[in-house]
Biotite code that builds the C-alpha atoms (Angstrom):
import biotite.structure as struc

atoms = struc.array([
    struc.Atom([75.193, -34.512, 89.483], chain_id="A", res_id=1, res_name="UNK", atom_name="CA", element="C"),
    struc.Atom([71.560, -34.684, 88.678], chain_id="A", res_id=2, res_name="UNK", atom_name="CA", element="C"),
    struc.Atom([71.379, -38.221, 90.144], chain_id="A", res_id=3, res_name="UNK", atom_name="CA", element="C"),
    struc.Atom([72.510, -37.158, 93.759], chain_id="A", res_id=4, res_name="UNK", atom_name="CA", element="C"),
    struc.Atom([70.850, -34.129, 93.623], chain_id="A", res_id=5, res_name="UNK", atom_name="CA", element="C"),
    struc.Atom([68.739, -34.551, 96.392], chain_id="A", res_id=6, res_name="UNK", atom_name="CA", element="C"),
    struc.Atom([70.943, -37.567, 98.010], chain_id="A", res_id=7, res_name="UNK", atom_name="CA", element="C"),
    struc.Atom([71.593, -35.990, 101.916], chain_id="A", res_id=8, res_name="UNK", atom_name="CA", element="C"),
    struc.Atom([74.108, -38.334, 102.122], chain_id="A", res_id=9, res_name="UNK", atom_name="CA", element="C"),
    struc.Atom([76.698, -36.337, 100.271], chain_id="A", res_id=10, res_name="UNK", atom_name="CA", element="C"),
    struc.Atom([79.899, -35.950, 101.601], chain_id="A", res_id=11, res_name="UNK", atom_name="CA", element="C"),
    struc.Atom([81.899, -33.382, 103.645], chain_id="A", res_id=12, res_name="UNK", atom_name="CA", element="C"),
    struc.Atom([83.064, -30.637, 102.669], chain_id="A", res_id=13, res_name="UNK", atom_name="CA", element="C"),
    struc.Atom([86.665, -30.712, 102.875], chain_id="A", res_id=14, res_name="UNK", atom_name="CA", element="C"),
    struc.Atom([86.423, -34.819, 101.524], chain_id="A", res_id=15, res_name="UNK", atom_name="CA", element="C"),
    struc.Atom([84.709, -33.548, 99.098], chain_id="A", res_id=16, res_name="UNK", atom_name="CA", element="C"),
    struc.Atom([87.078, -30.939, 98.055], chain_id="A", res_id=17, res_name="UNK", atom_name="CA", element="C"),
    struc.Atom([90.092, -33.712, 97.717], chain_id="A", res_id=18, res_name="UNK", atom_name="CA", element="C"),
    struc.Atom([88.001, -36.084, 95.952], chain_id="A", res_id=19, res_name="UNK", atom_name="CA", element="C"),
    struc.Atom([87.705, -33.221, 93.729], chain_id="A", res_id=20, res_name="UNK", atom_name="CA", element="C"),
    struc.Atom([91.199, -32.361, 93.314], chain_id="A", res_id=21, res_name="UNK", atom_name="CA", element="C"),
    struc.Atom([92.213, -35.643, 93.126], chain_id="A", res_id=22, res_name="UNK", atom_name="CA", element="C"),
    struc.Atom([89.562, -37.159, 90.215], chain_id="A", res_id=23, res_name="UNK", atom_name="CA", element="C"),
    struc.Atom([90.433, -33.708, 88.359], chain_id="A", res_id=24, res_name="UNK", atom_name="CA", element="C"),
    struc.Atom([94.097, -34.282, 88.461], chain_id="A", res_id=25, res_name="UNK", atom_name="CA", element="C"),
    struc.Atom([93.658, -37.789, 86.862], chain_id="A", res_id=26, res_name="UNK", atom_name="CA", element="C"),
    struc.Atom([91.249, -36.485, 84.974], chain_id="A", res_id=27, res_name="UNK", atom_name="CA", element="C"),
    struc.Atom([93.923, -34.287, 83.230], chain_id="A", res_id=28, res_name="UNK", atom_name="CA", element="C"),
    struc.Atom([96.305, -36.065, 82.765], chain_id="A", res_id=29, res_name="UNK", atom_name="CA", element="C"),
    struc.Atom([94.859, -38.377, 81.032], chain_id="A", res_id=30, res_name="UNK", atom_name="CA", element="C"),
    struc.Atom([93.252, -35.425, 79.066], chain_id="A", res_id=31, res_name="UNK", atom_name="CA", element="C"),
    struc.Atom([96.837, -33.814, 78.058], chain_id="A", res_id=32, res_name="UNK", atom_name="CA", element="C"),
    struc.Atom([99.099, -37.211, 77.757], chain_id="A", res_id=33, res_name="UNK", atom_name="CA", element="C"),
    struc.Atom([96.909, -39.137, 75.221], chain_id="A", res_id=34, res_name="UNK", atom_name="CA", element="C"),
    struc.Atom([98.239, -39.874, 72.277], chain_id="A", res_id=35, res_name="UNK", atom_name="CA", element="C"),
    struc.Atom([96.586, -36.846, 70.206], chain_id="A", res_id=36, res_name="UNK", atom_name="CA", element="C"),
    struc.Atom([97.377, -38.362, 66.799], chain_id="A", res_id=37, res_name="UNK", atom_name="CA", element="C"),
    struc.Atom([95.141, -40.999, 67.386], chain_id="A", res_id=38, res_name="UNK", atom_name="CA", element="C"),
    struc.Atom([91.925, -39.249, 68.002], chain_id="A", res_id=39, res_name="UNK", atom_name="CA", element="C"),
    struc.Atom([89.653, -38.030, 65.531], chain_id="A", res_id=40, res_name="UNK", atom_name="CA", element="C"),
    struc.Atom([89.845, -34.070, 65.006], chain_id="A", res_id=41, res_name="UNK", atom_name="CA", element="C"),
    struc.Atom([93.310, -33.539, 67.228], chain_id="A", res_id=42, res_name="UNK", atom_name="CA", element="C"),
    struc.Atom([95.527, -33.333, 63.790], chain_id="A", res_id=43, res_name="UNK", atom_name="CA", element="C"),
    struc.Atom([93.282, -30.978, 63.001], chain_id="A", res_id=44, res_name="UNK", atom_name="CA", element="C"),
    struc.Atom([93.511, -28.793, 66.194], chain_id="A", res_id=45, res_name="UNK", atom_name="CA", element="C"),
    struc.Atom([96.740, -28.792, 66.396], chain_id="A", res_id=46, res_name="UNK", atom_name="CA", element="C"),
    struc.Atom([97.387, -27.633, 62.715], chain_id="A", res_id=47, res_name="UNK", atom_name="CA", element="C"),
    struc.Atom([94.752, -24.921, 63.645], chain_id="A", res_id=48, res_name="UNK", atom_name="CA", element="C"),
    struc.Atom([96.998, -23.854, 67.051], chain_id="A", res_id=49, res_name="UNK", atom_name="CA", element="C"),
    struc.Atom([100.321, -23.586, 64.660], chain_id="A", res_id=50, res_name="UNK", atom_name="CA", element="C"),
    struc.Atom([98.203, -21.831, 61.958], chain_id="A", res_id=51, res_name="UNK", atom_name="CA", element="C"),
    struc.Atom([96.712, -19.328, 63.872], chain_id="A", res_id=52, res_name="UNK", atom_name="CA", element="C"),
    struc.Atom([99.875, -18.916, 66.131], chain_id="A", res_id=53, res_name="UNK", atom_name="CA", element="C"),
    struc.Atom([102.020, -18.267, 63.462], chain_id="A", res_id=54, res_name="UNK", atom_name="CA", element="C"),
    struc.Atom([99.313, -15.411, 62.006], chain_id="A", res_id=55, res_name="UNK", atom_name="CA", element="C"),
    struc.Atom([99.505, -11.721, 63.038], chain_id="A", res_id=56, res_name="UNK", atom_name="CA", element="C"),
    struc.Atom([96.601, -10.800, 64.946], chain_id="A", res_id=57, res_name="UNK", atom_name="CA", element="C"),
    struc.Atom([95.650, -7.943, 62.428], chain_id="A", res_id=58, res_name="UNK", atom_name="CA", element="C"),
    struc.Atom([94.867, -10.830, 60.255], chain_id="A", res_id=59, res_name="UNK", atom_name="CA", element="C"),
    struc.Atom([93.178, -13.069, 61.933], chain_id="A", res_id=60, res_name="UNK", atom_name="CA", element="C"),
    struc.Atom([89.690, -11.835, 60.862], chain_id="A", res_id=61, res_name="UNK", atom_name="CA", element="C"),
    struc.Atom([90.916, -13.222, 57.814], chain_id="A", res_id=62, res_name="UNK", atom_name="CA", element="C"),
    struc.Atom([91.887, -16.600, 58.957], chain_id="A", res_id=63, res_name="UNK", atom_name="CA", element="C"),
    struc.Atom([90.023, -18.535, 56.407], chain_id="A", res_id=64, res_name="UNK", atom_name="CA", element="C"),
    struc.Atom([92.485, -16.984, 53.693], chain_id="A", res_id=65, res_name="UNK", atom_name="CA", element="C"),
    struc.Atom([95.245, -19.500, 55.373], chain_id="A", res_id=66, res_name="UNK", atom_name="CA", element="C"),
    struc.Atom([93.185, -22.269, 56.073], chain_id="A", res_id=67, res_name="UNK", atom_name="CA", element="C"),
    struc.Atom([89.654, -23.624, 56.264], chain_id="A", res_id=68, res_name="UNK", atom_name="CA", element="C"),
    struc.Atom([88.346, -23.168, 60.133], chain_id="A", res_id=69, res_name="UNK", atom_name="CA", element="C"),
    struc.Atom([85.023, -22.117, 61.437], chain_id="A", res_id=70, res_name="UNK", atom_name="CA", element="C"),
    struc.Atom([84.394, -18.506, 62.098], chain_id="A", res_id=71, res_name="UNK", atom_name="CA", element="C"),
    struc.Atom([84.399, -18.882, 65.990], chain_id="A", res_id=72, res_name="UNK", atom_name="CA", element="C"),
    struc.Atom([86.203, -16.510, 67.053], chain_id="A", res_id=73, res_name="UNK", atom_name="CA", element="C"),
    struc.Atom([86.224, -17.190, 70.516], chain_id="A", res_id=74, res_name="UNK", atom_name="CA", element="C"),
    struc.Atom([87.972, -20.433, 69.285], chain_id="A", res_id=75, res_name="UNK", atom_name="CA", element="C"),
    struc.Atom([90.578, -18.369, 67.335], chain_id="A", res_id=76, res_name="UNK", atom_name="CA", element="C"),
    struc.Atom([91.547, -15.525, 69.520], chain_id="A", res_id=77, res_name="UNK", atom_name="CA", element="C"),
    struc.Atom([91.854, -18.370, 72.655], chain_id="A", res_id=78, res_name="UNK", atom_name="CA", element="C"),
    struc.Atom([94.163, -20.278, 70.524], chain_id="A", res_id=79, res_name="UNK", atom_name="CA", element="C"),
    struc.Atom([96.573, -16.899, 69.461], chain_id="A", res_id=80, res_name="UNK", atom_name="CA", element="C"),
    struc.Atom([96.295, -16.091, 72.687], chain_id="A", res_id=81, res_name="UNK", atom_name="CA", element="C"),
    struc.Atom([98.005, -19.406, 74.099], chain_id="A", res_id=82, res_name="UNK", atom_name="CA", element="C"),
    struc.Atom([100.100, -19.760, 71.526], chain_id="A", res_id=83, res_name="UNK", atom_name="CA", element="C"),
    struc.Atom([101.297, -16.131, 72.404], chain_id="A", res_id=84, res_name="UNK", atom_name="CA", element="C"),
    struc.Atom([102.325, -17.483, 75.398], chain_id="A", res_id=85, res_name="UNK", atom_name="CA", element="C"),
    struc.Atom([103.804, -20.715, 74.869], chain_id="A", res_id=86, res_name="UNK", atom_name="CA", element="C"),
    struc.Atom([104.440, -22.688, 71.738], chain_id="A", res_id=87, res_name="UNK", atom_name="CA", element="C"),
    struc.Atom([103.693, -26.156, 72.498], chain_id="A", res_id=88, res_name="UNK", atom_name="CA", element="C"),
    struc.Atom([101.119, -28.539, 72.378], chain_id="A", res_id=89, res_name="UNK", atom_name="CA", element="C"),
    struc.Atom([101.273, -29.968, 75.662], chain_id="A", res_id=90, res_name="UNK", atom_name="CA", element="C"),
    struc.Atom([100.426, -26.725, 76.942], chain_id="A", res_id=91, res_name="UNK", atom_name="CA", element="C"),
    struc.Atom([97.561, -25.944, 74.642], chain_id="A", res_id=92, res_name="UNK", atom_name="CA", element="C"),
    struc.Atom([95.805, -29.301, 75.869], chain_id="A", res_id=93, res_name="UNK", atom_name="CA", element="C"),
    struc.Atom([96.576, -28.431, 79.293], chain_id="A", res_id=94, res_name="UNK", atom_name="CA", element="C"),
    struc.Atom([95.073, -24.749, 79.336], chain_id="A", res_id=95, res_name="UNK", atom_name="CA", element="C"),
    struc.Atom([91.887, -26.964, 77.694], chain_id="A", res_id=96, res_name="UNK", atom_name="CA", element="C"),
    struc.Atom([92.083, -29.574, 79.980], chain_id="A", res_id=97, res_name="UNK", atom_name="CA", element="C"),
    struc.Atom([92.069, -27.129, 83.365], chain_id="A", res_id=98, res_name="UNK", atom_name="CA", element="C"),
    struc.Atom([89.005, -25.176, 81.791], chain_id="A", res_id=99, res_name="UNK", atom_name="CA", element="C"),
    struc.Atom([86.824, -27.883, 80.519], chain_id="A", res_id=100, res_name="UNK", atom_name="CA", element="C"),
    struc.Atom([87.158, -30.535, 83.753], chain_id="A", res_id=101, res_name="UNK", atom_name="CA", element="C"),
    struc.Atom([86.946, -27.568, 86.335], chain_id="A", res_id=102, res_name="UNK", atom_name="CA", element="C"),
    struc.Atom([83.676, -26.345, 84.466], chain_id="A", res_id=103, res_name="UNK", atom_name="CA", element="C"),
    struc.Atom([82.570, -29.961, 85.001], chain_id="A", res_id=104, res_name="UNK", atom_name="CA", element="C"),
    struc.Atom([83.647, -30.159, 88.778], chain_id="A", res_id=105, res_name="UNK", atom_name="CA", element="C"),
    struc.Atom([82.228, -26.665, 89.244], chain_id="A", res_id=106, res_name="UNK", atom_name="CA", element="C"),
    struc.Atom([78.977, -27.932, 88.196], chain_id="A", res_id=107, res_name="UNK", atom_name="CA", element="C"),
    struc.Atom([79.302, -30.931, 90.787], chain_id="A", res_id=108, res_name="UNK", atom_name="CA", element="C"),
    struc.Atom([80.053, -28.880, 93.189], chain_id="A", res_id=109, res_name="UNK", atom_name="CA", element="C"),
    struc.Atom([77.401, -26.177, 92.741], chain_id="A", res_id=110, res_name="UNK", atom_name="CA", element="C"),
    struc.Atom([74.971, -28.483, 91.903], chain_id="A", res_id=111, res_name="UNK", atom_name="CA", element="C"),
    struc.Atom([75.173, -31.993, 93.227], chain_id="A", res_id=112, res_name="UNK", atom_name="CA", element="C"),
    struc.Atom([75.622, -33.333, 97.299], chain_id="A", res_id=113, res_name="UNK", atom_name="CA", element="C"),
    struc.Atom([77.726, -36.351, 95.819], chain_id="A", res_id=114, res_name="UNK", atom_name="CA", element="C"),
    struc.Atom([80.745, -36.495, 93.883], chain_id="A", res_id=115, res_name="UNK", atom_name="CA", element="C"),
    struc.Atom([81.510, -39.997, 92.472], chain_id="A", res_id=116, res_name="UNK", atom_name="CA", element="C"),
    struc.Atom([78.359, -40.746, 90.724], chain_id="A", res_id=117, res_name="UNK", atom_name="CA", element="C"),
    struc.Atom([78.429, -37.447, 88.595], chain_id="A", res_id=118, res_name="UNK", atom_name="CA", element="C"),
    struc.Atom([82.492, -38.581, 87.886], chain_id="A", res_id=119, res_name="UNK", atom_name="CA", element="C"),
    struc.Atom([81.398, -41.979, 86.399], chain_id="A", res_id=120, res_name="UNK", atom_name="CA", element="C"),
    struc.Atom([78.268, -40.157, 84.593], chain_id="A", res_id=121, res_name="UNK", atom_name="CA", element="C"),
    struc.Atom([81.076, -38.018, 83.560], chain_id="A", res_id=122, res_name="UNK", atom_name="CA", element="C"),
    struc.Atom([83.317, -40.652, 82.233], chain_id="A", res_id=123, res_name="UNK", atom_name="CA", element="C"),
    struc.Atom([81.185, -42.503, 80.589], chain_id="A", res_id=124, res_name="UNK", atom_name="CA", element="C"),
    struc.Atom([79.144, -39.971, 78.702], chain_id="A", res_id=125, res_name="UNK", atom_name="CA", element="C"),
    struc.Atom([81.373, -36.857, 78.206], chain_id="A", res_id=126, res_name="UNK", atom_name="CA", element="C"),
    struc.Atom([85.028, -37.229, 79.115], chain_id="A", res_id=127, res_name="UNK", atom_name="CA", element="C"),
    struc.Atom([86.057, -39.168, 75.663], chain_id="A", res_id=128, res_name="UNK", atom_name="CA", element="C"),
    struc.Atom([84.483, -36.879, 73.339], chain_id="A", res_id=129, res_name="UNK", atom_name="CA", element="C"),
    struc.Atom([85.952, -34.034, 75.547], chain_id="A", res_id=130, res_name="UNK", atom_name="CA", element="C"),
    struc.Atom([89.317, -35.196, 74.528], chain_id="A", res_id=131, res_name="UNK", atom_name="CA", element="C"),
    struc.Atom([88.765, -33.972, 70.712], chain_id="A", res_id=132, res_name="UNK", atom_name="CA", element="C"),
    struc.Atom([85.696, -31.962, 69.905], chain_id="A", res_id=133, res_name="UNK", atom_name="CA", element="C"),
    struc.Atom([87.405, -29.251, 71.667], chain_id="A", res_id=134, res_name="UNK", atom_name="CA", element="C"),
    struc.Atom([85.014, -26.301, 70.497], chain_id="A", res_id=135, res_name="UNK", atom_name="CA", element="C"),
    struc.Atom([82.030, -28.056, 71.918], chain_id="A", res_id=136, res_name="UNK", atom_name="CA", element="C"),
    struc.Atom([83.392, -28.789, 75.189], chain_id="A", res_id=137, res_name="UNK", atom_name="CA", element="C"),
    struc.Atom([85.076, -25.285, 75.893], chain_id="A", res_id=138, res_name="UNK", atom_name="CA", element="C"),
    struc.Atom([81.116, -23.931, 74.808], chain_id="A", res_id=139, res_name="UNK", atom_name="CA", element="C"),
    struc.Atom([79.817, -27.003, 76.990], chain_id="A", res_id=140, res_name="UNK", atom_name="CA", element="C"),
    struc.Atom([81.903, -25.588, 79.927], chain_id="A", res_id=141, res_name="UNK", atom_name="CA", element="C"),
    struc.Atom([81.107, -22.321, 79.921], chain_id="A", res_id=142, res_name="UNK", atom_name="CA", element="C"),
    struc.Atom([77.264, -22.924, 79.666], chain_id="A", res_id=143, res_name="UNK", atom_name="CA", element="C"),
    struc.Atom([78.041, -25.313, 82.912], chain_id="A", res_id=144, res_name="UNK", atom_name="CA", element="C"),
    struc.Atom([79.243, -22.627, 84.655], chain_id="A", res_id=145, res_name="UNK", atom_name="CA", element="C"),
    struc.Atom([76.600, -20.115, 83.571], chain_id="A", res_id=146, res_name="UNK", atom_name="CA", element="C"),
    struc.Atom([73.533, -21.912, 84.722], chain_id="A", res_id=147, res_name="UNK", atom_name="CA", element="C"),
    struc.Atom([74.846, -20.057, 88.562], chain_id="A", res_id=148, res_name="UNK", atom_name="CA", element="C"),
    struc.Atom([73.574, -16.770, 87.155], chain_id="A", res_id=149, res_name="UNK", atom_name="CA", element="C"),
    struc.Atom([70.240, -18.536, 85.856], chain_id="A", res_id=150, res_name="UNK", atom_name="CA", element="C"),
    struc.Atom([69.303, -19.490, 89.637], chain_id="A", res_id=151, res_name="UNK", atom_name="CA", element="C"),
    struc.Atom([70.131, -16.664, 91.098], chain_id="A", res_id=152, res_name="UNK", atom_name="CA", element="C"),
    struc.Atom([67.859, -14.920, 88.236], chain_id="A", res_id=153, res_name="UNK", atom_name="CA", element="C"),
    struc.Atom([70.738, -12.708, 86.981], chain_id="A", res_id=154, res_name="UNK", atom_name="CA", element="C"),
    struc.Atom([69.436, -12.747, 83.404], chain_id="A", res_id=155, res_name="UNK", atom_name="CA", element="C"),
    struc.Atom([72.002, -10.694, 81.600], chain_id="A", res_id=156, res_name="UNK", atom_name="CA", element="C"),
    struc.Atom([75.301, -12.503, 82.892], chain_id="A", res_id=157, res_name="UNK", atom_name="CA", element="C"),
    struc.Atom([73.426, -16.031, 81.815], chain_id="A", res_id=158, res_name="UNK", atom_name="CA", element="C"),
    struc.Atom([72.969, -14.234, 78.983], chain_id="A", res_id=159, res_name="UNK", atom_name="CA", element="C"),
    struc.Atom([76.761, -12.807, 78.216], chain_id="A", res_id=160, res_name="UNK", atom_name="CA", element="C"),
    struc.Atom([77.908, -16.154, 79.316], chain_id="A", res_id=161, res_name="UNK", atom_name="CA", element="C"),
    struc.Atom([75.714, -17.738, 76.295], chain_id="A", res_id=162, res_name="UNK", atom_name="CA", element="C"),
    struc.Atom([77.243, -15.016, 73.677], chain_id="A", res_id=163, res_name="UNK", atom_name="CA", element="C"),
    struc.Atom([80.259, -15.957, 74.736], chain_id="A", res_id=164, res_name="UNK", atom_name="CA", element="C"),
    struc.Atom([80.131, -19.489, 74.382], chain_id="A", res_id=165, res_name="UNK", atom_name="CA", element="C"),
    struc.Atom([78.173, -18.781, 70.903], chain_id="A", res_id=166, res_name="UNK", atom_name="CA", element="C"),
    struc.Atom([81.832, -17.548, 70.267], chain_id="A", res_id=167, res_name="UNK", atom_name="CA", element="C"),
    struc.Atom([83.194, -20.978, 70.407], chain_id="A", res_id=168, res_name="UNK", atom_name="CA", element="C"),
    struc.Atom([80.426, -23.271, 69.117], chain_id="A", res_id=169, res_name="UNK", atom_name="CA", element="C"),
    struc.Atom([77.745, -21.415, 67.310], chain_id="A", res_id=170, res_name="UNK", atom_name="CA", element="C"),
    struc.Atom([74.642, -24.390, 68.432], chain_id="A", res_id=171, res_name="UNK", atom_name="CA", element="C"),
    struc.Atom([74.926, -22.516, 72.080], chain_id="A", res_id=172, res_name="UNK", atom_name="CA", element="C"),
    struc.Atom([72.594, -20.174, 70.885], chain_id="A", res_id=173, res_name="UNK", atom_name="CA", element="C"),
    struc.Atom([70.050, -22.813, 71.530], chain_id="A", res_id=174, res_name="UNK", atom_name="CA", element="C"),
    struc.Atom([70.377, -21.567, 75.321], chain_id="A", res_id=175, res_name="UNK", atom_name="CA", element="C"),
    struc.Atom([68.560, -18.590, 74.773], chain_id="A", res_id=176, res_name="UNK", atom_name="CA", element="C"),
    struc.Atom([65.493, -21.200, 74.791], chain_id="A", res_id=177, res_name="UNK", atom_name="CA", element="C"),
    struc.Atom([65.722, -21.431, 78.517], chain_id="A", res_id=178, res_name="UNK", atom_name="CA", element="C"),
    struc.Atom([65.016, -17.843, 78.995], chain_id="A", res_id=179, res_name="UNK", atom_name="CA", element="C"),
    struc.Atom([62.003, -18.430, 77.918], chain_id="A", res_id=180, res_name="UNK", atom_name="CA", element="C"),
    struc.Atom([61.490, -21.353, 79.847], chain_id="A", res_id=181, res_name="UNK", atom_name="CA", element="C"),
    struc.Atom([61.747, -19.167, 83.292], chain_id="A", res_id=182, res_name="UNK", atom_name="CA", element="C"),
    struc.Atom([58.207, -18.941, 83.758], chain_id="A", res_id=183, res_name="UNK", atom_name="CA", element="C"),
    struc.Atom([58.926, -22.249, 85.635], chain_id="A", res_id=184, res_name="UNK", atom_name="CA", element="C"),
    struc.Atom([59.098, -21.953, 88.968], chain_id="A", res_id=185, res_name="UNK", atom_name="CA", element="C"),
    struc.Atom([60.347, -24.639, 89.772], chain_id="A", res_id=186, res_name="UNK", atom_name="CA", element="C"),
    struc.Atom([64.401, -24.511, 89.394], chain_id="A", res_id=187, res_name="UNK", atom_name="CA", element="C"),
    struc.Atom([64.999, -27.882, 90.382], chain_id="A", res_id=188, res_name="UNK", atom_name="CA", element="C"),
    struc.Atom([63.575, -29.006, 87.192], chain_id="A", res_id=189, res_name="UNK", atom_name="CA", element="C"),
    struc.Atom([64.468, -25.926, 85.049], chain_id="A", res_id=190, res_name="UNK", atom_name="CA", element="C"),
    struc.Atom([68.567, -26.629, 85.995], chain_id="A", res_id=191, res_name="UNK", atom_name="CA", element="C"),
    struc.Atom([67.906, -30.497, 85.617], chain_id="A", res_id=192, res_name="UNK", atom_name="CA", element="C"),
    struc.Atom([66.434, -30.005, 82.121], chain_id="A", res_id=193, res_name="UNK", atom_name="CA", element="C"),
    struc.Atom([68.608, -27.149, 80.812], chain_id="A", res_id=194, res_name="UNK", atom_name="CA", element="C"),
    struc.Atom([71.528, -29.654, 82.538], chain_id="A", res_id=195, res_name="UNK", atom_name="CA", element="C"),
    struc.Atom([70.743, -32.741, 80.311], chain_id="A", res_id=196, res_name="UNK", atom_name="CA", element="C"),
    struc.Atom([69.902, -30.277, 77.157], chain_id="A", res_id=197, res_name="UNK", atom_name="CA", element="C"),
    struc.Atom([74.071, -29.113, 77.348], chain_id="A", res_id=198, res_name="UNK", atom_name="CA", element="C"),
    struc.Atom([75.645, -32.476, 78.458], chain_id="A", res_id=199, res_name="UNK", atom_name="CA", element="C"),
    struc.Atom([73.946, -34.805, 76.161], chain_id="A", res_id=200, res_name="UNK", atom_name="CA", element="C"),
    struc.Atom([72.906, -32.463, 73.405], chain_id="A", res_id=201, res_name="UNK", atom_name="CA", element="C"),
])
């Protein structure tokens, strides 16, 4: 995205928009029909999804009685949640799947006049670790999508946005550096900094 930035060459709106829907759609599938026992972490998830499903939500403050997790409990209350509403792994990757590459796309779209450079910057950097550290990229996403409220200077959603990826991965807190970068004036580079900070940090 940061590459074609300031590329005038971008393309039209409504091409745009399919090339969208269409790299997002492959994008996903590949994302929910990989085989999840082969990637580092997904065991793990998925023994998190059945634990956590299975536990009544008075209880899940106490999660760490029934197994060892993180206390994220953005992570945890996400996972009850889809679990409340359907038992099944295929859909838990696909809820994660729909959230984490539309945060991406949203960002190309907000933020870039091209679309296939960001997608191969995308594939080759972030889309295979997306596919198992899961609380990372959900915290990745939402910080993607918050960076809209830090150009239009609206301080306190960019800063509930932050909390509430701090929920899923506690290292988002780091964010809260960039408020006090907004002395710059210049938001080209603040969003082009802050941008390479989440995606390769």
């Amino acid at each position: 995205a940061l590459l074609d930035h300031t590329n005038n060459s971008g393309v039209s709106g409504n091409r745009a928009t399919y090339l969208h829907l269409f790299s997002g759609t492959i994008l996903l599938l590949l994302f929910i029909f990989n085989d999840h026992s082969l990637l580092p972490d997904l065991p793990d998830y998925i023994n998190y999804f059945n634990v956590i499903g299975e536990t009544p939500w008075r209880e899940l403050v106490n999660i760490r009685k029934y197994i060892y997790i993180k206390e994220d409990y953005g992570f945890i209350y996400s996972f009850k949640i889809i679990h409340s509403l359907f038992d099944s792994e295929i859909f838990l990757f696909a809820v994660i799947g729909v959230f984490i590459i539309f945060s991406y796309l949203y960002f190309v779209r907000m933020f870039s006049t091209g679309i296939l450079s960001p997608i191969f910057f995308y594939l080759a950097y972030s889309f295979y670790e997306n596919l198992f550290l899961i609380r990372q990229s959900i915290a990745v996403g939402i910080l993607l999508i918050s960076l809209k409220f830090l150009v239009q200077q609206r301080k306190l959603r960019f800063f509930t946005m932050i909390c509430v990826a701090f929920t899923f991965h506690q290292t988002s807190i780091v964010m809260l550096l960039v408020l006090l970068m907004d002395s710059l004036k210049n938001y080209r580079q603040l969003i082009g900094v802050t941008s390479v900070v989440i995606i390769l940090g």
